[in-house]
C-alpha positions in Angstrom: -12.9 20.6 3.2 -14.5 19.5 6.6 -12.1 20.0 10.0 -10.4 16.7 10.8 -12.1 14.7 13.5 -10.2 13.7 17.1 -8.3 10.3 16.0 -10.2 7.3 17.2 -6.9 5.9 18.1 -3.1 6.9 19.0 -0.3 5.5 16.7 0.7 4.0 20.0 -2.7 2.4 20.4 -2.8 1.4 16.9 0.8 -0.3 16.6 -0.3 -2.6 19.6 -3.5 -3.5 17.9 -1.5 -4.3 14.3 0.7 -6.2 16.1 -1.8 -8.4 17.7 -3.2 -8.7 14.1 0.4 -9.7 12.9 1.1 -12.1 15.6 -2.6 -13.9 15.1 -1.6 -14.3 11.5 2.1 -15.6 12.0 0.0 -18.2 13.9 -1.7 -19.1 10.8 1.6 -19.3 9.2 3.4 -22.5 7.9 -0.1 -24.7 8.8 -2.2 -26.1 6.4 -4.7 -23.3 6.3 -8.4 -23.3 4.4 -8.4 -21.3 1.4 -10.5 -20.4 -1.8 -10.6 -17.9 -4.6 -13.4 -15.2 -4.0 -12.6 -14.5 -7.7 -10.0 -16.1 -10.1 -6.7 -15.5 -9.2 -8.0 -13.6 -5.7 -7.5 -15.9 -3.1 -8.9 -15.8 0.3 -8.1 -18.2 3.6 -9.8 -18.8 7.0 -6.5 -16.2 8.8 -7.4 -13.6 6.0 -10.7 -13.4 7.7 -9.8 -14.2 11.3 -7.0 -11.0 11.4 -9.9 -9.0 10.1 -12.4 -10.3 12.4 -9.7 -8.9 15.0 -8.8 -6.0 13.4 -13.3 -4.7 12.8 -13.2 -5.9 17.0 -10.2 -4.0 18.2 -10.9 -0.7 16.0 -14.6 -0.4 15.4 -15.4 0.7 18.7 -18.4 3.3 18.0 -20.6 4.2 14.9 -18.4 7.1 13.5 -15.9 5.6 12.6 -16.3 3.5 8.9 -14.9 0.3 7.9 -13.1 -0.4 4.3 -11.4 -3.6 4.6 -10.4 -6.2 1.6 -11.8 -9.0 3.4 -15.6 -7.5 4.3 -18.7 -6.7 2.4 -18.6 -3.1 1.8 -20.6 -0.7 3.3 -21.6 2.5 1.5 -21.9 4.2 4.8 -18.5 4.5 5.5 -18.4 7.5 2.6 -20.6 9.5 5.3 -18.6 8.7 8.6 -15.9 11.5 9.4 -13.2 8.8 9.6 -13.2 5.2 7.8 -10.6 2.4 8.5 -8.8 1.1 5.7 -7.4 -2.6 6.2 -5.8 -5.3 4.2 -5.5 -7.7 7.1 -2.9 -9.7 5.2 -1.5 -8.1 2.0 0.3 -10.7 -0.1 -2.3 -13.4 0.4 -0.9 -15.7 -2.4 2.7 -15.4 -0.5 1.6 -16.0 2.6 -0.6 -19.4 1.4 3.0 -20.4 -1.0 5.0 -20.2 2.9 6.7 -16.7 2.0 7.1 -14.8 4.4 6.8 -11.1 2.5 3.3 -10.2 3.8 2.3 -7.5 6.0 -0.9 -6.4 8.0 -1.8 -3.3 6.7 -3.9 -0.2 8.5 -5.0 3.3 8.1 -7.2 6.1 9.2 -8.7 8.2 6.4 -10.0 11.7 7.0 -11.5 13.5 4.1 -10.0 11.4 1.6 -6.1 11.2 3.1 -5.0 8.5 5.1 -3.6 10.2 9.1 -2.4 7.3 10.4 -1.0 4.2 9.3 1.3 0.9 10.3 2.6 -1.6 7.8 3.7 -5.0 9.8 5.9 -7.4 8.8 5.6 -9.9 11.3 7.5 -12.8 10.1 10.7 -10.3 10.6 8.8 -8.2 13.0 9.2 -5.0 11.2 6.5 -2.3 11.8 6.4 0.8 9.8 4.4 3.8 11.7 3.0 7.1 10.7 0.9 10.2 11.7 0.1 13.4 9.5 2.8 15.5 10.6 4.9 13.5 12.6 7.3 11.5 10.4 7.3 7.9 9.7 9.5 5.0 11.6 10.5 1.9 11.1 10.8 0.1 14.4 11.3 3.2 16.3 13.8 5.0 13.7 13.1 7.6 11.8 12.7 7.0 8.2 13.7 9.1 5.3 13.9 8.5 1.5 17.3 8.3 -0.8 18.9 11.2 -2.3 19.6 9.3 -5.3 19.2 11.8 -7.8 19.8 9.7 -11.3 17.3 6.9 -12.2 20.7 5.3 -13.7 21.0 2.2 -11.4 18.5 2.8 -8.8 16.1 0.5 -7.0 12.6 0.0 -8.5 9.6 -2.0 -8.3 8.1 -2.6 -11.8 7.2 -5.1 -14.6 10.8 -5.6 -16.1 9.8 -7.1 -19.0 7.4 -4.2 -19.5 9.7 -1.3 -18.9 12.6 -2.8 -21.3 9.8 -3.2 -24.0 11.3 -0.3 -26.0 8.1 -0.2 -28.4 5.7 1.5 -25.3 8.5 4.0 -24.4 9.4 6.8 -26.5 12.0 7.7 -23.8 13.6 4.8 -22.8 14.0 3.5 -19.1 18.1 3.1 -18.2 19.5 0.0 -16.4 17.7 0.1 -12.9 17.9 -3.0 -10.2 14.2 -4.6 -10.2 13.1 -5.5 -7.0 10.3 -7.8 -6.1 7.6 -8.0 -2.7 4.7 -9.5 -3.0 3.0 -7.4 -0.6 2.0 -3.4 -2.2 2.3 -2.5 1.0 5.8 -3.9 1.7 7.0 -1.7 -1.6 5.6 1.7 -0.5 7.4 1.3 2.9 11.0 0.7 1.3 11.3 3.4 -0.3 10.2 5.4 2.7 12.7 3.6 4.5 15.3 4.2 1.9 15.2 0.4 0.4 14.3 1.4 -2.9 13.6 4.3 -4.9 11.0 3.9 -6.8 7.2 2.2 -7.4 5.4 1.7 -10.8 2.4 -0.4 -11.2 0.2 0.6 -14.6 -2.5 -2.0 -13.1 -5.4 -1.0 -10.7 -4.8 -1.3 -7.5 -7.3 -1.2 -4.5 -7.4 1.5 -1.5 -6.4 -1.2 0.9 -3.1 -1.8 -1.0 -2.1 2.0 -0.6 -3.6 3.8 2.1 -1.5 3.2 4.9 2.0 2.9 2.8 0.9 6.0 1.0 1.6 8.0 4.6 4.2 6.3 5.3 6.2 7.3 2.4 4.4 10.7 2.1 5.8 11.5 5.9 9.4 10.0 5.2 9.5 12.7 2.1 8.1 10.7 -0.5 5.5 10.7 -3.3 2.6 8.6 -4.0 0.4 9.9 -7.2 -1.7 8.6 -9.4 -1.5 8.6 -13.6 -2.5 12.2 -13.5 0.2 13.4 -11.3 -2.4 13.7 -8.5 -1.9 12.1 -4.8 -4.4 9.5 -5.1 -7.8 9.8 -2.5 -8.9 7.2 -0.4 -12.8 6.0 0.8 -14.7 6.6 -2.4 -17.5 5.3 -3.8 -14.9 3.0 -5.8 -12.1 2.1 -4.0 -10.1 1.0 -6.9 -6.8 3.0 -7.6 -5.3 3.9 -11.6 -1.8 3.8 -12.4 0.5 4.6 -9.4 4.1 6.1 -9.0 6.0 6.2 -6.1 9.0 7.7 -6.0 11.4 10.3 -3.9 11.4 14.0 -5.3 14.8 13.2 -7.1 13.4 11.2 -9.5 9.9 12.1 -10.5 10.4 14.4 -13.0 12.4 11.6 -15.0 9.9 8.9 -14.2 7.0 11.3 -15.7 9.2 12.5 -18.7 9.0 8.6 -19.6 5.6 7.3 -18.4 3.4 10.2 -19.2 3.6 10.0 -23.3 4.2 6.3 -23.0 0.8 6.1 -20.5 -1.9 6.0 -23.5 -0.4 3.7 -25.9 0.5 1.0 -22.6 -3.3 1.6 -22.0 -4.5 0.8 -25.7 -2.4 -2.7 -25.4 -4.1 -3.5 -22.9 -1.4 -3.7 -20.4 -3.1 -1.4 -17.6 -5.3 -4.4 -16.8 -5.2 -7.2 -14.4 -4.1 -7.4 -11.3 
C-alpha cells in the first residue's frame, strides 16, 4: 500500500469550506429552483451544481489532488492522483426540491481507497459532523460515540420495512425494531455515529459519494460500515458504485449477519438488490 500523502486541507479548513457550501445551498432553499432528471428518477437542480461549482473552486487547488463528485463528468484520472475528493454537494436532492429540509453537503478525502477526512452538513439545522483518521468524529464540536445497545430487539434502524418483515427472504427473522427514515445516505451513517440509531441496511447500490465521508464518520465514532461480503467498502475505483451495505455498532453485527448473509442470495434472485 503507498504512504499517505500530506492532507490537502485541515478538518478545520475543510468544515469552513462545507459550510460555505451549506449556507450557498440553504440559499437555494424554499425558491423555485430549475431542475431536471439527468436519468429517471435522478434529479438534478441549478444549486446541485452551483454547491459543486464551489465545492471543485474551494478544494481543487493543484493537480494532485482528484475530483469524484455526483454532479461532474468523471474523470478517470482521479484513480492515479494520491488523493481524490469525494462530494455529494447536496445529498437528498429529491428532499431538498419537495422543501424538506433532511439534506446534507457531503465531503471526503480518499487516500488509497479509505476516506481521511470527512464533514457531513446539515445546514437547515446547522449540524456538522467532522472526522479525521485517527482523531474521532464530532458533531458540532462534541465527541461522538455509538450505542451500546447490545440486542437488535427494539433498536433503531434504517431499512425497507416492508422488506425486512417479508418473512419468505429471511430464514432468520428480523425482531420488532423502530424504522427510521432520512432522505439523505449521508444523514443515516452520521446517526448512528452520533448515537441516533443503530443500525443501516440498504440491499440497493449505492454510489461512493453517498458513503465516503459518513463511512469515517461512523468508523471514527466506533462503528462499522461493510459491504455484502463483510468487507469495509473502498472508495475511488474505476466504478464508484457500492453493493449491499451494513452499518451498524459492534453490538449488533454478528445478529444482523446471522440474518442477512443466507437471506442475501435469494433477496438478490428477486430482484430486490436493484434500484435506487
Amino acid at each position: 500500500m503507498n504512504q499517505p500523502a500530506p492532507l490537502s486541507h485541515t478538518l478545520d479548513e475543510l468544515e469552513q469550506i462545507v459550510r460555505d457550501a451549506g449556507a450557498l445551498a440553504l440559499g437555494y432553499f424554499g425558491t423555485p429552483v430549475r431542475a431536471w432528471e439527468k436519468n429517471p428518477n435522478d434529479p438534478v437542480s441549478e444549486a446541485d451544481l452551483a454547491v459543486n461549482d464551489l465545492l471543485h473552486e474551494r478544494l481543487q487547488i493543484d493537480h494532485e489532488t482528484g475530483w469524484l463528485s455526483e454532479e461532474s463528468r468523471d474523470d478517470p484520472e482521479r484513480l492515479s492522483k494520491a488523493a481524490t475528493w469525494v462530494v455529494d454537494p447536496i445529498d437528498g436532492t429529491r428532499a431538498f426540491l419537495r422543501g424538506d429540509p433532511s439534506f446534507a453537503v457531503s465531503v471526503a478525502l480518499v487516500q488509497n481507497g479509505r476516506p481521511v477526512l470527512g464533514a457531513v452538513y446539515r445546514p437547515a439545522s446547522d449540524e456538522m459532523y467532522l472526522a479525521q483518521t485517527g482523531c474521532g468524529a464530532s458533531l458540532n464540536g462534541k465527541s461522538l460515540k455509538v450505542s451500546k445497545r447490545k440486542s437488535l430487539e427494539g433498536c433503531k434502524i434504517f431499512a425497507e420495512k416492508e422488506l425486512m418483515h417479508d418473512a419468505r427472504h429471511w430464514p432468520l427473522q428480523w425482531p420488532q425494531m423502530r424504522y427510521l427514515s432520512l432522505p439523505a445516505l449521508a444523514l443515516r451513517l452520521s446517526s448512528i455515529g452520533a448515537g441516533r440509531a443503530e443500525a443501516m441496511i440498504s440491499l440497493r447500490p449505492k454510489c461512493d459519494w453517498d458513503l465516503a465521508a459518513a463511512d469515517l464518520i461512523l468508523h471514527e465514532a466506533g462503528g462499522i460500515c461493510l459491504d455484502e461480503t463483510g468487507a469495509p467498502l473502498n472508495y475511488n475505483q474505476p466504478s464508484a458504485r457500492q453493493s449491499a451495505i451494513i452499518a451498524t455498532t459492534p453490538h449488533l453485527l454478528d445478529a444482523i449477519r446471522q440474518r442477512i448473509d443466507p437471506a442475501l442470495a435469494g433477496i438478490k434472485a428477486a430482484g430486490l438488490t436493484k434500484g435506487h
